[in-house]
C-alpha positions in Angstrom: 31.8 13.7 11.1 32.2 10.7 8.8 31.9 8.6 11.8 28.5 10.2 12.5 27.6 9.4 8.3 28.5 6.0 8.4 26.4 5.3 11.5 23.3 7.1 9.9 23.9 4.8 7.0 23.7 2.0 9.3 20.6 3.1 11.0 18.9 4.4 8.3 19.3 2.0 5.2 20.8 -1.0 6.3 18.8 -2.0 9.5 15.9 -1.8 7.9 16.5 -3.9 4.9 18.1 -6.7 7.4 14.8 -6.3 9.0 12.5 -7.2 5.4 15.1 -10.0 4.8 14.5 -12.0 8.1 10.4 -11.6 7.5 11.0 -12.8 4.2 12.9 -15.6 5.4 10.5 -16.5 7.9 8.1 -16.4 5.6 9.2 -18.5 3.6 10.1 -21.1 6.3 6.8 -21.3 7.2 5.1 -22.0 4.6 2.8 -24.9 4.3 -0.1 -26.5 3.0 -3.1 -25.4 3.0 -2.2 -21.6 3.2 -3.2 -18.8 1.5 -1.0 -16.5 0.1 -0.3 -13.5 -2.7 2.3 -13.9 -5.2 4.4 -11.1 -7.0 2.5 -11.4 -9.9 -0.5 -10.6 -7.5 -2.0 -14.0 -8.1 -3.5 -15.5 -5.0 -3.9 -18.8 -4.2 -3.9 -21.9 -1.6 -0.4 -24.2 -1.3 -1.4 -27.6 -2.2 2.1 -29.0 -2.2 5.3 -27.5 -0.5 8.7 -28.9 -1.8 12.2 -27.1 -1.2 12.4 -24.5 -3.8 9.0 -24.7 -5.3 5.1 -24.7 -3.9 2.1 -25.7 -6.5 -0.8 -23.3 -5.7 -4.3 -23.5 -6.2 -6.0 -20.5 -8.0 -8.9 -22.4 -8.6 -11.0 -25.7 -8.9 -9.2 -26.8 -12.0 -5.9 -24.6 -12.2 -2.8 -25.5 -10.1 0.6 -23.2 -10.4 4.0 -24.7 -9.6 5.8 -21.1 -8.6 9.2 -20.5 -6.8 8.3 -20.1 -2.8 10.6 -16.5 -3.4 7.7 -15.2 -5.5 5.7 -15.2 -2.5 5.2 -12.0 -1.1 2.1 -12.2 1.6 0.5 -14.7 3.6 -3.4 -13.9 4.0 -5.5 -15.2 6.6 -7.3 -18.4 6.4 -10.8 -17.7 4.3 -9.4 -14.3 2.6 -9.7 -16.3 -0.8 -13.8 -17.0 -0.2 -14.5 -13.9 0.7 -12.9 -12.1 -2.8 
């Protein structure tokens, strides 16, 4: 019986969230410029400049962001930002 816990565990709470990691990851990885995306602040914006740790972001004509690439939580597709 604990046999038959430990693999629900496994199933149910730790595949998953081994699952969210490696999309985040990949994510991440794939960043680049020109590529609109949602931060966890919910501020969207396109990548003007990718460096290791850090992308700056373009909310608008005159405003760039320098944000940590983990504060990125979506990529959108290309034009989302012109139609909002």
């Amino acid at each position: 019986m604990l046999i038959f816990g430990l693999a629900m565990v496994l199933v149910m709470i730790w595949r998953p969230q081994a699952k969210q990691a490696k999309e985040k990851k990949n994510l991440l990885g794939s960043l680049q410029k020109g590529d609109e995306v949602v931060t966890v602040g919910g501020i969207a914006g396109k990548i003007a400049k990718v460096g290791d740790d850090f992308i700056v972001l373009d909310v608008s004509d005159t405003v760039e962001l320098k944000i940590q690439k983990a504060a990125v939580i979506a990529a959108l597709p290309k034009g989302t930002l012109k139609a909002i």
